[in-house]
C-alpha positions in Angstrom: -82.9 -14.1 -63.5 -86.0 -11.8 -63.2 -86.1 -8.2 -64.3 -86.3 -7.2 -61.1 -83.3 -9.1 -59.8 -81.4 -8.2 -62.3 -81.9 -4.6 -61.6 -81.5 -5.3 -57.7 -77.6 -6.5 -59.0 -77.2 -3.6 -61.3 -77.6 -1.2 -58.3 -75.8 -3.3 -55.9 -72.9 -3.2 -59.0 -73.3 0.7 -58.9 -73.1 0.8 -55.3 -69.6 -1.1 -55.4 -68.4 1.2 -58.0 -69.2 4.4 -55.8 -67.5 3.1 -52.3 -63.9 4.4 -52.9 -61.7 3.5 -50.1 -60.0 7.1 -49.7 -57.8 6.3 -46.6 -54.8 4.3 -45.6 -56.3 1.2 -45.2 -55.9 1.3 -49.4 -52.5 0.5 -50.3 -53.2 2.7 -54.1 -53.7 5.8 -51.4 -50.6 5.5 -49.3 -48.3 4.9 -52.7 -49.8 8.8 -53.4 -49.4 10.2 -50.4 -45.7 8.5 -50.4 -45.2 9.6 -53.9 -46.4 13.3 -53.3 -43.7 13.0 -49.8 -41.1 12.2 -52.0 -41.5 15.6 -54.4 -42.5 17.8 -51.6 -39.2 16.8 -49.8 -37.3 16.6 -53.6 -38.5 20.8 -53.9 -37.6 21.6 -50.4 -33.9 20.3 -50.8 -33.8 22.2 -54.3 -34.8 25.7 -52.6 -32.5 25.2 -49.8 -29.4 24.9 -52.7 -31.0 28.6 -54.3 -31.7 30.4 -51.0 -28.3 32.0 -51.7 -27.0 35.9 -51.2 -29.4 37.7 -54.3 -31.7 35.3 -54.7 -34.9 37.1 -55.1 -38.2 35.0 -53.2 -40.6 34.9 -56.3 -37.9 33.2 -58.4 -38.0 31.0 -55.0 -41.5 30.6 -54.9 -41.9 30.0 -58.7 -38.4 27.3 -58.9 -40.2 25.2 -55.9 -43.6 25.5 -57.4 -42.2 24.2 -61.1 -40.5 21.6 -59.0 -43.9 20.1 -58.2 -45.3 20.6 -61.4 -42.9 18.9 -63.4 -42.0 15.4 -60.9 -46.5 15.5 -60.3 -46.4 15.7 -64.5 -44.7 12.2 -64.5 -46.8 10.4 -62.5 -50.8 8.9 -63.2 -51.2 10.2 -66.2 -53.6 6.9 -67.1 -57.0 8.7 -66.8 -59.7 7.0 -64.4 -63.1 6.7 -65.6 -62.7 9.8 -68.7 -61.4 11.5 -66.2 -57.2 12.9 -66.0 -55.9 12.5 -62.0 -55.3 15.8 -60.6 -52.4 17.0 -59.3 -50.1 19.6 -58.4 -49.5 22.3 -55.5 -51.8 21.7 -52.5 -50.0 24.7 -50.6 -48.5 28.0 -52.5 -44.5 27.5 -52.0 -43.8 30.4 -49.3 -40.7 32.1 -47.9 -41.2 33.5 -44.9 -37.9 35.8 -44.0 -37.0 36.5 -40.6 -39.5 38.0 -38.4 -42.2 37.2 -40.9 -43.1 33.6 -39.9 -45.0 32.0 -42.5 -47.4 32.4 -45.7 -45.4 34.9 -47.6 -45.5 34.1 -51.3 -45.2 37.5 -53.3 -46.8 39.1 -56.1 -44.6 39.6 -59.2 -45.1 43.7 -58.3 -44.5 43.6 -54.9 -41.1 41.9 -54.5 -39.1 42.3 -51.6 -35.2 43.1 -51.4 -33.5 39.7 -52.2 -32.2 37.5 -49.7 -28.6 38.3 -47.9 -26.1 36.4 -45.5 -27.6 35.9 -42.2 -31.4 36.0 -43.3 -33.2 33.6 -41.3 -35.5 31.7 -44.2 -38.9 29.3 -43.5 -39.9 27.4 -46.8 -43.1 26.1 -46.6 -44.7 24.2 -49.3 -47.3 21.5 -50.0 -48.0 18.8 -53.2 -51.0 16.2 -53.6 -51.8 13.4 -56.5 -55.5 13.4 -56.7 -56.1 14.7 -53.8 -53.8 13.1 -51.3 -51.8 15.9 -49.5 -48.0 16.1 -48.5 -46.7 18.8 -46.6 -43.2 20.3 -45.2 -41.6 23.7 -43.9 -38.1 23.8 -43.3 -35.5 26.6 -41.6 -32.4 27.6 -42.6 -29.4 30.5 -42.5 -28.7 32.0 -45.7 -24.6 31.3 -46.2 -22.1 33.1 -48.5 -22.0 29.9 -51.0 -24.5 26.6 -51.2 -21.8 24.6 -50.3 -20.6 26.4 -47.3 -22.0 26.6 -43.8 -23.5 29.8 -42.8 -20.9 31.7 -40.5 -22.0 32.8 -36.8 -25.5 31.0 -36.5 -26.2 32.7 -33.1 -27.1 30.7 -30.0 -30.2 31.5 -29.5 -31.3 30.4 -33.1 -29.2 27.6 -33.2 -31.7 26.8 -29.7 -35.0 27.9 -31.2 -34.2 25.6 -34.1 -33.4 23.1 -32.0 -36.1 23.5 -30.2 -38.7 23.6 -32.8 -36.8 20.7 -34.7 -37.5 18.5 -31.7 -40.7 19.4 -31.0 -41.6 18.8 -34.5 -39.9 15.0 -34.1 -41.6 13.9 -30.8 -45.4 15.6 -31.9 -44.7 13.4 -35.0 -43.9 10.3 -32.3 -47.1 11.2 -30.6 -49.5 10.8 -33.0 -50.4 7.4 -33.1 -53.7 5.5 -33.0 -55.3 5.6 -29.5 -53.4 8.6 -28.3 -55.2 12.4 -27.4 -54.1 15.3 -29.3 -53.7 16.8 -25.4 -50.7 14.6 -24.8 -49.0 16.2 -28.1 -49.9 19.5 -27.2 -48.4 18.5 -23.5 -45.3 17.4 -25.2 -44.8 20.2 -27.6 -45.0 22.7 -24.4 -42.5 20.2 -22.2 -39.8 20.6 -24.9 -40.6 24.5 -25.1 -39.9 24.7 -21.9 -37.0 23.0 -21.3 -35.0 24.7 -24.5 -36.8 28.7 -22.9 -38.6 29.3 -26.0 -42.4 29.8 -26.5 -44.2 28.0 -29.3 -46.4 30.0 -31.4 -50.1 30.2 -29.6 -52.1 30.6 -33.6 -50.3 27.7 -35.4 -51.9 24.6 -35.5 -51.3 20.9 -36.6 -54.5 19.1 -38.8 -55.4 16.1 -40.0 -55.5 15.7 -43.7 -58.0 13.7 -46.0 -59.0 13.2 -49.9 -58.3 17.4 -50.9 -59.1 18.5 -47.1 -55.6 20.3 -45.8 -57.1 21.6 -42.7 -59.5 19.0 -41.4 -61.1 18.7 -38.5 -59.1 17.1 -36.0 -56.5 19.5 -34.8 -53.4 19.8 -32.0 -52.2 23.5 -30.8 -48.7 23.7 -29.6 -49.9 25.2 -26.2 -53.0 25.4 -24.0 -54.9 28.7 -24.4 -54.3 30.7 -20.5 -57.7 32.3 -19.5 -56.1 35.8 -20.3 -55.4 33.7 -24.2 -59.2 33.1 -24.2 -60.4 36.5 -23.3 -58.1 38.0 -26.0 -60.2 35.3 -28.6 -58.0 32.9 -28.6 -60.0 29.5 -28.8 -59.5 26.1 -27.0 -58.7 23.0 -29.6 -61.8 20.5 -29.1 -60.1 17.1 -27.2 -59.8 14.8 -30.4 -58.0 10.7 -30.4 -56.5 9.8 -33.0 -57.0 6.8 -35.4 -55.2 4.8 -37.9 -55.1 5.4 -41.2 -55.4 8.8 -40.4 -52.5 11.3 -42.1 -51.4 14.8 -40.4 -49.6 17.6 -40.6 -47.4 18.3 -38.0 -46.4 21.7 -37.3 -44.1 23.7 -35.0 -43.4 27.2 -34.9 -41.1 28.7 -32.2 -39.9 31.7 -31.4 -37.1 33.3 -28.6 -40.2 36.1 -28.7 -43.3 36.2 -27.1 -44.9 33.8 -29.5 -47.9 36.0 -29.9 -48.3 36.6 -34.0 -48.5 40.1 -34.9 -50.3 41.4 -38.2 -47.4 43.1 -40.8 -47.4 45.1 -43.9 -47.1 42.6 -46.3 -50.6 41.4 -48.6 -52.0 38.6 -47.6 -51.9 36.3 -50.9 -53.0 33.1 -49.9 -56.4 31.7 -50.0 -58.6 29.1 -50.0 -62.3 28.5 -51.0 -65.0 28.2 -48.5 -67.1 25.4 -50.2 -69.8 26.0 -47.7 -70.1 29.7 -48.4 -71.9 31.2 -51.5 -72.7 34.9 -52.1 -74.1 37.2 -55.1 -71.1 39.2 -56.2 -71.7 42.8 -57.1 -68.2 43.7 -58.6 -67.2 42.3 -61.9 -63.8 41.6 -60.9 -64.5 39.5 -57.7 -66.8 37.4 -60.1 -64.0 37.1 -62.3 -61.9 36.0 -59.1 -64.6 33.8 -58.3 -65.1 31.8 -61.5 -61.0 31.3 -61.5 -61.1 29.5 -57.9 -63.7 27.1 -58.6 -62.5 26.3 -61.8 -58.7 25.9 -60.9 -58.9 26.1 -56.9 -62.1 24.6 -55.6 -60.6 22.9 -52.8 -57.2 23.7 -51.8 -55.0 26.9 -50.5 -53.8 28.6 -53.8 -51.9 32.0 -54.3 -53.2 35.6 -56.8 -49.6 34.7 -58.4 -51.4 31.8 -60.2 -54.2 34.3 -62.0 -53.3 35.6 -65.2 -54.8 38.8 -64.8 -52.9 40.1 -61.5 -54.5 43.6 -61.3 -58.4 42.1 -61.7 -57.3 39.5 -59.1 -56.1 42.2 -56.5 -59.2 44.5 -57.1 -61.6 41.1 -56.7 -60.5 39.5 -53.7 -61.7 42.0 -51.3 -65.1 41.6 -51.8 -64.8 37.5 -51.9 -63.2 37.7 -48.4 -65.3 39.7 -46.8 -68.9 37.4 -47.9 -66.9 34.5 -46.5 -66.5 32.9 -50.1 -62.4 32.4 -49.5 -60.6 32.3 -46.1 -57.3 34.3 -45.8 -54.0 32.8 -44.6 -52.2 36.6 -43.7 -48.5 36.3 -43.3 -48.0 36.1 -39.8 -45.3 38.0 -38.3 -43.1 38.0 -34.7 -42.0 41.0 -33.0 -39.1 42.4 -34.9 -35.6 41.1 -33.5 -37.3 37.7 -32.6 -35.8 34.7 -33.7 -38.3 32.0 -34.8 -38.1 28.4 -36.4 -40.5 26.2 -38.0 -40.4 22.8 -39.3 -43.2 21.0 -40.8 -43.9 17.5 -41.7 -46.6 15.0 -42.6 -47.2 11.4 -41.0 -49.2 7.9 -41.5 -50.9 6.1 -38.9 -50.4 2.7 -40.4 -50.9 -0.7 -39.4 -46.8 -0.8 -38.6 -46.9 2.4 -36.3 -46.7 6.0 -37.2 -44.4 6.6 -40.3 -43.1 10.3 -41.0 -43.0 10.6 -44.9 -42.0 14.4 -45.9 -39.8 16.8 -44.1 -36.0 17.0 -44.7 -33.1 17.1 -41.7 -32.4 19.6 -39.3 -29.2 21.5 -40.4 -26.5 20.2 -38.5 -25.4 24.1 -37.8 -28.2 24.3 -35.6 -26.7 23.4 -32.2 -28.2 24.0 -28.5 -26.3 24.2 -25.2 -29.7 22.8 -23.6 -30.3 19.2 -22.9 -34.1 18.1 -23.5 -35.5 17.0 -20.5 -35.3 13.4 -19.4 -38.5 12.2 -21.3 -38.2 14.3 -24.8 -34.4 13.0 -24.7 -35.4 9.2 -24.1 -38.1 9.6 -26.8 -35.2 11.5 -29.2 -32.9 8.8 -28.3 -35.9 6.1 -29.5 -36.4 8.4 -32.7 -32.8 8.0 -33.9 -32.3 4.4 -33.1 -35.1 3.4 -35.4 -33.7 5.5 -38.1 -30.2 4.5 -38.0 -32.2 0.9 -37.7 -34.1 2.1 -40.9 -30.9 3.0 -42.9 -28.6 0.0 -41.9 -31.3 -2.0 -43.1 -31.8 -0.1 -46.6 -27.8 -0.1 -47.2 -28.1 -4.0 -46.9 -30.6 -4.1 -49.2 -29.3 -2.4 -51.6 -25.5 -3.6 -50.5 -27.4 -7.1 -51.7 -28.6 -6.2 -55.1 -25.5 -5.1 -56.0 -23.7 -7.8 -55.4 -26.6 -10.0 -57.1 -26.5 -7.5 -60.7 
């Protein structure tokens, strides 16, 4: 072989090495979104057990957050080229308490009054291995004891749960390769509709890739009125979806207006604009900075995480405001308003669309409404394939019993 052949095959070998297959079609990439699923929806079940009477929501936040820690601590730990696999939290653990809807995660200094009976609590929360993103949000009633049912879940948030809960399931249905992001946003509003509740007009479901948690591709859970658009609300681009694509799929609903109001309580959570880059003047928001693209270059992260709290609060304003980090505010509902969201992330794979994270509905959450005719045949689809699903995992595992 000539010199120049042989460095022809040495660039062609390079070449190979660089081309990493980064979506579903790589069976090493759908084992970590799976595996980050299963610890998302392991810390969402373990906060649901300590959202009790007293508990206070940063011992919430930092319990789910040291959830994902330690089960992402376990896993790859074989390094890839020099290199350890990262991984961790890919969205602060929030918890959002009744009329506040979502993005709450408290500063150790600014702790709100602990949780009590009745309080209306959405857990939203987010874990990735190297790179590959599971998320979930969940809704529950805050009872007397764990192991007790709340007492007196109200009709109309036993509906909006309902509601939302559904919504959630047939978006999730929706999303498969071929189909518009229109025709979810079509469903979400049939099933508002039918149950009298209005979905949230800000929130938003994305498509997720390789450390991107907000990608481009989105679905909104209602089309903008003309009024909507003059009040700067804008129209989600027509998108179809593909497979091997992964998404989030999220659904807020509220017995309100669903309008989102801006509240009291500091905004907390960030993320980095990587497009964005600006001279900083103050010393702290360098200090800020240097912290996010050393620890938080890519993904939403929370001020709890920085060691030095105070420099952190005194830095972020000036970051914001040169576009370096975009806020996610805690979004509120008019007071009184009940409102319910439930979050989960799917896979368009080969075999269909599989939903991998989110937990149950719980079963205290009851509606007088029916759905109407089509969202109840698709419900009715939904559930035969799971209890499908399950009869055929108990045989399996009915079968290696037996064989042991």
């Amino acid at each position: 072989m000539s010199d120049d052949e042989s460095d022809v095959s040495s660039v062609e070998v390079e070449e190979e090495e660089e081309e990493e297959v980064t979506d579903l079609s790589n069976s090493d990439v759908c084992t970590k979104y799976q595996e980050a699923a299963k610890i998302v929806n392991l810390a969402l079940t373990g906060l649901v057990s300590q959202c009790i009477p007293g508990a206070k929501i940063i011992d919430l936040c930092q319990f789910g957050t040291t959830v994902i820690e330690v089960q992402t601590s376990k896993l790859y730990n074989k390094k890839v080229k020099g290199a350890p696999i990262e991984k961790g939290v890919a969205f602060p653990v929030c918890i959002s308490v009744n009329d506040v809807i979502c993005n709450h995660s408290p500063l150790a200094s600014e702790e709100l009054p602990p949780l009590a009976e009745g309080d209306i609590v959405k857990i939203d929360l987010g874990c990735h291995i190297d790179g590959y993103i599971a998320v979930a949000a969940h809704t529950i009633v805050v009872s007397s004891t764990p192991d007790s049912p709340p007492e007196n879940v109200d009709d109309e948030m036993g509906n909006v749960a309902v509601a939302a809960y559904n919504a959630m399931l047939v978006a999730a249905d929706g999303i498969k390769a071929g189909a518009s992001n229109e025709e979810v946003t079509a469903s979400v509003e049939r099933v508002a509709k039918s149950y009298g509740v209005n979905p949230l007009a800000t929130v938003r479901m994305h498509q997720m890739k390789r450390f991107v948690i907000d990608g481009v591709k989105e679905v909104a859970l209602k089309e903008p009125t003309a009024d909507d658009i003059e009040a700067g609300e804008e129209k989600v681009p027509e998108c179809t979806f593909e497979q091997a694509e992964v998404y989030a799929v999220d659904v807020a609903m509220s017995t309100g207006d669903g309008k989102v109001r801006p509240g009291d309580l500091r905004t907390t959570v960030f993320k980095r604009n990587v497009e964005a880059n600006y001279r900083l003047k103050m010393k702290a928001s360098r200090y800020v900075l240097s912290e996010v693209d050393k620890k938080f270059p890519t993904l939403p992260f929370t001020l709890r995480h920085f060691d030095d709290e105070r420099q952190a609060k005194m830095g972020i304003t000036e970051c914001v405001s040169h576009g370096l980090l975009t806020p996610y505010p805690s979004l509120h509902e008019k007071s009184g308003s009940k409102v319910a969201h439930f979050k989960c992330t799917v896979l368009l794979l080969p075999s269909g669309t599989t939903r991998v994270s989110g937990i149950e509905m719980p079963s205290y959450f009851k509606s007088e409404t029916a759905p109407d005719e089509e969202t109840a045949k698709i419900l009715t689809a939904i559930a035969e394939k799971a209890a499908k699903k399950a009869k055929k995992k108990a045989a399996k595992k009915k079968k290696k019993k037996a064989s042991s």
